[in-house]
N, C-alpha and C positions, 0 to 999 in steps of 0.2 A: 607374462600377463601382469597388469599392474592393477592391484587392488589396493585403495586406500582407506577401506573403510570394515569393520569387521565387529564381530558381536559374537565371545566368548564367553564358558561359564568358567571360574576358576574355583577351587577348594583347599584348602589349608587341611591339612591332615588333624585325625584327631588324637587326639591325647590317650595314653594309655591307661590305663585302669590300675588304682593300685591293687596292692596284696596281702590278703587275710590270712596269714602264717602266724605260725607260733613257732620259738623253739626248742626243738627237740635232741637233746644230747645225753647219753649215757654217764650217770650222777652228777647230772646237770635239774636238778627239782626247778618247776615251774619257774621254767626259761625264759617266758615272757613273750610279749608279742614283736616280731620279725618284718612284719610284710614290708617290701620293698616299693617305693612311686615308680607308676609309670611312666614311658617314657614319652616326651615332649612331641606333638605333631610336628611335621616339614611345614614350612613357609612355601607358600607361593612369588615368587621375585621376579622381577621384570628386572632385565637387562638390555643394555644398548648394543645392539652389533651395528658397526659402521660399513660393515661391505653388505648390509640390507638398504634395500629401498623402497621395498612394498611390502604389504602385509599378505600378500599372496599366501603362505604356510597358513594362512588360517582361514584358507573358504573352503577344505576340506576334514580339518580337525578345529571342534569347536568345546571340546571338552578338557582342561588339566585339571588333574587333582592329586596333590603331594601325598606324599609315603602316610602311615600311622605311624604313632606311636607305639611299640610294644607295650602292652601289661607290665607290672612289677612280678617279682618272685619272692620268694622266703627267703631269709638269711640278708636280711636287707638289701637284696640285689635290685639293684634299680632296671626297668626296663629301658630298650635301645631308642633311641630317638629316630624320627622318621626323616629322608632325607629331604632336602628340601626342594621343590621344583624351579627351574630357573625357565623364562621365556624369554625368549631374543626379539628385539623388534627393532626396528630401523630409528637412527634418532630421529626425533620429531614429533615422535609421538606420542598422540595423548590418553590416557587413559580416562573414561567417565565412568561412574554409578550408572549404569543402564536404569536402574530402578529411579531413583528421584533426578537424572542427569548431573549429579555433582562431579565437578573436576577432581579425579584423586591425582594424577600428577602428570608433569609435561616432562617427557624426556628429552630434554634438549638439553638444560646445562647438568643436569646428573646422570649417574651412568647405571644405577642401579635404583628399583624403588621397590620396597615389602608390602605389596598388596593385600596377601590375606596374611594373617599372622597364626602360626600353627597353633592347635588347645592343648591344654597345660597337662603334662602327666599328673594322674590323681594322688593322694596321699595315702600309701601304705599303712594298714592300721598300727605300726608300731608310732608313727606321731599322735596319735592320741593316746596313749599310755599316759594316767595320772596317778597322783597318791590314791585318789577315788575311782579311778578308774582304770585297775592294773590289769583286765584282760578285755579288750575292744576287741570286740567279732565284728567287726566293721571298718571298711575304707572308702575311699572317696572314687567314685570313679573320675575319667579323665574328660575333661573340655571338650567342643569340638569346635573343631578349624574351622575359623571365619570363610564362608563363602559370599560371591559378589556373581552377577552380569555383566560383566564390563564389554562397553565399547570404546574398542581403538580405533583412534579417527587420526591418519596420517596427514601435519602440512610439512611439507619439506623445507627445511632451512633456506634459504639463499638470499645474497643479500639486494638483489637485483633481478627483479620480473619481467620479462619480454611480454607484451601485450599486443594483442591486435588482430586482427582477423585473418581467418587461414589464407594462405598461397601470398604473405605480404613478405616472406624473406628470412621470418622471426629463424627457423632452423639451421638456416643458412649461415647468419649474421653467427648464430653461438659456436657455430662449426669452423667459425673463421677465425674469430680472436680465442678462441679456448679449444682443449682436445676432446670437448666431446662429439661423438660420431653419430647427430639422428640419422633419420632416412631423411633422403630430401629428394624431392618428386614435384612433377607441374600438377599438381591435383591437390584438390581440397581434402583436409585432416591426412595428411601425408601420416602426420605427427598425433599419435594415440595415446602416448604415455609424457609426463612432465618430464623434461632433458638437465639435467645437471651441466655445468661446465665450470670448473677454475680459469679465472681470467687473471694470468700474469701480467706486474706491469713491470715489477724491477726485482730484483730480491729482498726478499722480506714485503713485496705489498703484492699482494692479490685480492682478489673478493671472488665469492661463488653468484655465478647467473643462471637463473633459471628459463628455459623455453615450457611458457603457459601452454598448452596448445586448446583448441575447440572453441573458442571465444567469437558468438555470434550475435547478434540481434537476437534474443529474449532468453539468452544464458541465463541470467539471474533466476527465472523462474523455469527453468527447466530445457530450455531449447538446445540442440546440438551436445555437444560434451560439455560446454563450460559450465553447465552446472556443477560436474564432477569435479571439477579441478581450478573452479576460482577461489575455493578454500585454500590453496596453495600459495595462493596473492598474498592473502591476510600476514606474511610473515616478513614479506618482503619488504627491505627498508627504502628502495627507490625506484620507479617503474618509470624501463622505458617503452616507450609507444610505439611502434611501427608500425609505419604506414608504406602503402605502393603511391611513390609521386606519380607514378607514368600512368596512374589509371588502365593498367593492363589488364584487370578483371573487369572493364568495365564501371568500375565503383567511382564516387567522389569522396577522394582523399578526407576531406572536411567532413561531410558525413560521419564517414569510418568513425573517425577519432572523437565527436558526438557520440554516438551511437556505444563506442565500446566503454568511452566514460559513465556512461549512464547504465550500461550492466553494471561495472564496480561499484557505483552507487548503487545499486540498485540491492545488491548481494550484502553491502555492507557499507552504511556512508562513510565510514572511517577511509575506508581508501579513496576516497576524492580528497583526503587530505595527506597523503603520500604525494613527496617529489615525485612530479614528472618530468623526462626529457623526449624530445621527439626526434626521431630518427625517420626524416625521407628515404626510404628507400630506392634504389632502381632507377636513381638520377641520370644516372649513364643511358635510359633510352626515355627521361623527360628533358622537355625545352622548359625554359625561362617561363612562358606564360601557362604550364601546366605549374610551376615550384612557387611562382608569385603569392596565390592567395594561401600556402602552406605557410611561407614566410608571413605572409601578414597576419595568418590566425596567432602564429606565434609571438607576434610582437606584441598582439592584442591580448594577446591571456597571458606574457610574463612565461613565455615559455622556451627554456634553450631545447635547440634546433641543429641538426647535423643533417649535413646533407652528403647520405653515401650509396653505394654501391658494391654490398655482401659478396656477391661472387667475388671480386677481382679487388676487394678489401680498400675499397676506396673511400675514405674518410673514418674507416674503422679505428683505428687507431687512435686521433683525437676523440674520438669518440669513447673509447674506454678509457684513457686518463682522464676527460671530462668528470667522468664515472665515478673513479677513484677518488678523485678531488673532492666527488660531493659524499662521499660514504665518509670521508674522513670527518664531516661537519657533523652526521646522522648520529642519533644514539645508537645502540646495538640491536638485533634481531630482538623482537616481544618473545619473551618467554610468559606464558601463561600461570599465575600462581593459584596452586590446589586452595581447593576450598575444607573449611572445615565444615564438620554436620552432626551437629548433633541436635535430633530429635525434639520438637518443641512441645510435643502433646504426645502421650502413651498411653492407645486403646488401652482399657479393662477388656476383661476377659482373655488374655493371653493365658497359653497353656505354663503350667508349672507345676513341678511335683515336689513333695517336701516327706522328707524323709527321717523319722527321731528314733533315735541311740541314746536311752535314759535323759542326760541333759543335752544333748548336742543333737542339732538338728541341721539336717542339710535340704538347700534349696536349690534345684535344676530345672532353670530355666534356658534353652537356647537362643531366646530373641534378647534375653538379657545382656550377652555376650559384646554385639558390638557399643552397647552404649555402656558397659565399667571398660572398654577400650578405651573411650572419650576421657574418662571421669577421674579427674585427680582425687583419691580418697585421703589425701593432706590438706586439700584445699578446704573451708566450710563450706564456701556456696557451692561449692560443685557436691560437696559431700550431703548437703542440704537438698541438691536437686535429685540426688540419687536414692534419698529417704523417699521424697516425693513422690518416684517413682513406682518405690516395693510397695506406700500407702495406697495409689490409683491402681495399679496393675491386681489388690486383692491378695498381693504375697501378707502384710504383715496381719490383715485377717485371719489367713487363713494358718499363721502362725499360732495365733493366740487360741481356733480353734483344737489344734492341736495340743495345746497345753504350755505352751511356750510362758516364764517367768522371767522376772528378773534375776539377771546374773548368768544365766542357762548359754550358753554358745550357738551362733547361727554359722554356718557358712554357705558362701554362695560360690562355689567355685574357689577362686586363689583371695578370697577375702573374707576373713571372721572377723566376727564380732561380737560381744555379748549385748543382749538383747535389755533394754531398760525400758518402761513404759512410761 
């Protein structure tokens, strides 16, 4: 089964809680505080497996969620870290923000990407041990693991897209010059799944071709399969077009190649400005005055033209060094670049708790989490927009409510600060 589109929740594990120990040893007088940080959440990771091709594992499992962190112990034992979860997914694909649609990354030319980033073990109360402050009954608990929605939306690499309407040879023509094996049958959508092939032409030069398949009159908006799978196009550096010269479905060639040009436009204008090359197919049962106006559309739109015959590999051959020739001109496959996001406006009234230990007060907020991911606290204006933040959101109100002065200690998580007004 080939599925290219899928909609996952993922979890980063959480952080472990530190620990409120003292210790205690035999003529050992107040030993002082012990407690050990918790340990660090698992990472949620995306990996590339290359013997994947569909995102199929994931139309019945739609939930991953990495290990926890262990708690801290006494004796300053730090607690164990949570392992991290690794997802395998075919290259090519893309990971979005379900939530606002943002690109977080395109697996094509990396192998691995850190999606959610595991919460931090919290601080065992022996880090806050001071001159003035030598027994804290108090630690920090741990973070929790970034979670996301993500949808993975599969386009498959290849350098070269077979186009054209079903029963015109397209599965045939890849089965001939390369070793991949579709089905090939006299009937319409033979072909259900996008086909891979390596097309050798010497040593050391190949390119990968792909067979589009379901490409019909009102694909763009939903007709037939090519909806599903003209997303696949989008990657392709040079598309060739097949057509039946012989008119053996009844069809006019000319049409066809109208008609399928205008679904790619239609899906995306970018691809009406992809090299084209035109492959007559099925020459061997067309005459001269069925190939004539194939030829002249050709000459009229600047368009190279091969005239062959798939089964029995007649004209294949030019035809893929043709190929070659022009791939060597193309720049490489689009790789798509992640977007960054950070938040331009932050509701009030988010939830927060704020927590005081004489001077030191602690502030746990979870929506806070993904934006000090964003936020260089070395930079000023970042570190400027992050003030802005705790002002709108009611945090540094609701400090001052509390009693908050200057000089006093804030932390929010893996960031302190003392507090100045």
């Amino acid at each position: 089964m080939f599925v290219d589109i899928a909609k996952i929740e993922i979890k980063a594990g959480d952080g472990g809680n530190g620990a409120v120990s003292f210790h205690r040893e035999k003529f050992v007088a107040a030993g002082g505080p012990d407690g050990g940080d918790g340990g660090k959440g698992g990472d949620v990771i995306f990996k590339v497996d290359d013997n994947l091709n569909t995102l199929v594992d994931f139309r019945y499992k739609r939930k991953f969620f990495a290990q926890n962190g262990s708690n801290g112990y006494g004796g300053k034992c730090y607690g164990k870290s949570g392992e991290s979860l690794v997802i395998k997914v075919p290259r090519g694909t893309l990971i979005f923000d379900d939530e606002n649609g943002r690109l977080m990354a395109d697996m094509s030319s990396v192998d691995t990407f850190v999606a959610a980033k595991g919460g931090n073990g919290g601080w065992g109360n022996s880090h806050f041990a001071t001159s003035t402050r030598q027994c804290p009954r108090f630690a920090k608990s741990g973070t929790p693991g970034v979670k996301y929605t993500v949808r993975l939306e599969l386009k498959l690499l290849a350098d070269v897209g077979l186009v054209g309407f079903p029963n015109v040879g397209k599965s045939t023509l890849i089965s001939v010059v390369s070793a991949a094996k579709p089905k090939i049958a006299n009937y319409h959508f033979t072909t259900l799944t996008p086909t891979l092939g390596v097309v050798r032409i010497s040593e050391g030069t190949s390119f990968v071709m792909a067979d589009i398949p379901g490409i019909i009159e009102g694909a763009s908006e939903g007709a037939g399969l090519g909806h599903d799978f003209l997303r696949h196009v989008e990657r392709c550096r040079l598309l060739v077009h097949v057509v039946d010269a012989s008119g053996s479905e009844g069809r006019d060639p000319i049409e066809d190649i109208e008609k399928i040009n205008a679904e790619l436009v239609g899906f995306n204008p970018e691809l009406a400005a992809r090299p084209q090359i035109l492959a007559a197919n099925k020459c061997d049962m067309a005459d001269d005055e069925q190939l004539a106006p194939i030829r002249a559309y050709a000459r009229e739109h600047d368009l190279p033209m091969f005239e062959i015959s798939a089964p029995i590999s007649e004209g294949t051959r030019e035809l893929v060094n043709f190929v070659a020739q022009e791939l060597s001109k193309l720049p490489p496959i689009t790789v798509y670049e992640p977007e960054e996001y950070i938040p331009e406006e932050i509701k009030t009234g988010r939830e927060f708790s704020i927590r005081r230990e004489g001077d030191f007060f602690i502030v746990e907020a979870p929506w806070l989490l993904k934006i000090m991911a964003s936020v260089n606290m070395d930079d000023y204006e970042s570190l400027q927009y992050f003030q802005r933040v705790l002002r709108s959101s009611g945090i540094i109100d609701a400090l001052i409510e509390k009693g908050v002065s200057d000089g006093d200690s804030v932390s929010i998580y893996d960031f302190e600060f003392d507090y100045m007004s």
